[in-house]
N, C-alpha and C positions, 0 to 999 in steps of 0.2 A: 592559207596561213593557219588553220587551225583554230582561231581564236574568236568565230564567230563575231568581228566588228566588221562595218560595212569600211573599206578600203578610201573613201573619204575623209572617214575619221580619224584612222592610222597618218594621212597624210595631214591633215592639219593639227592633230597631235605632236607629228614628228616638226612639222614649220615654228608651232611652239618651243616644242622644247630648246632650237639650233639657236631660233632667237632668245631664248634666256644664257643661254651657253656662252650664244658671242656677247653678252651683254656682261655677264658674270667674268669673262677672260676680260673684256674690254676691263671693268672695273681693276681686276686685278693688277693687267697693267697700269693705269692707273696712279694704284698704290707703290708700286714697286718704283715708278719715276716720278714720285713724289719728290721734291730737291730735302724735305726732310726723313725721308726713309735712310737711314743707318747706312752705308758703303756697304754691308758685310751682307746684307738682305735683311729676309726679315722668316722667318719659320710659318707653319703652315698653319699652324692656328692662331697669330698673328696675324695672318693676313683674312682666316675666314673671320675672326671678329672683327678686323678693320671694315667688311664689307658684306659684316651684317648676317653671313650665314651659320655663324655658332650662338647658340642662343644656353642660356642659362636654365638649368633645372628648378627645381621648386628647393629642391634640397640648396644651389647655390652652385653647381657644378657642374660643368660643360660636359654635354653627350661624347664619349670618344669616339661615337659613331660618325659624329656630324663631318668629324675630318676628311673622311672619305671622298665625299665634293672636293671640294678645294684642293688638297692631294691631285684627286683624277683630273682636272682641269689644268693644275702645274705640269701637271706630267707631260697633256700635250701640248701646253704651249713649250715646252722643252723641246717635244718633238718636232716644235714649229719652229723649232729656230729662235724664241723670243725672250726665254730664261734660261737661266745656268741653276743648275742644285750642287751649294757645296756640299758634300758627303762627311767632310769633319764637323762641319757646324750647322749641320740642318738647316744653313739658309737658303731661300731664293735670293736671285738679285737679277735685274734685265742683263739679257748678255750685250758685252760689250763689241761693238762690230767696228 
């Protein structure tokens, strides 16, 4: 690996991390079939502050870095089958099956 960690640590690193992941998708979903979540969805920084991953600056103003999580996790539950992204309106919303 190159990385001089002993190969136990990479693996309970990586069991952490899958479990925050599925914990963070779980919430998401969640949000998104909330029976008061809007028809239309809801946007991506809508939903990282609904569940706590965008936090506020000292100035008052959300990091646009932060979005980045929530983005990438949207993306693969889309990949999963589990959300739709409208492209006009920047929403998420559960896909309907």
């Amino acid at each position: 690996r190159g990385d001089n960690l002993p190969s136990d640590m990479h693996s309970e690193a990586y069991e952490k991390s899958q479990a925050g992941i599925a914990q963070i998708k779980s919430a998401i979903y969640d949000v998104l079939a909330n029976p008061e979540t809007p028809s239309e969805g809801l946007g991506n920084s809508q939903i990282g502050k609904m569940i706590g991953i965008y936090h506020m600056s000292s100035s008052g103003k959300i990091d646009k870095h932060l979005g980045h999580v929530s983005a990438s996790l949207l993306h693969q539950l889309k990949n999963e089958q589990i959300v739709d992204y409208n492209e006009n309106s920047k929403k998420w919303s559960l896909k309907s099956h």
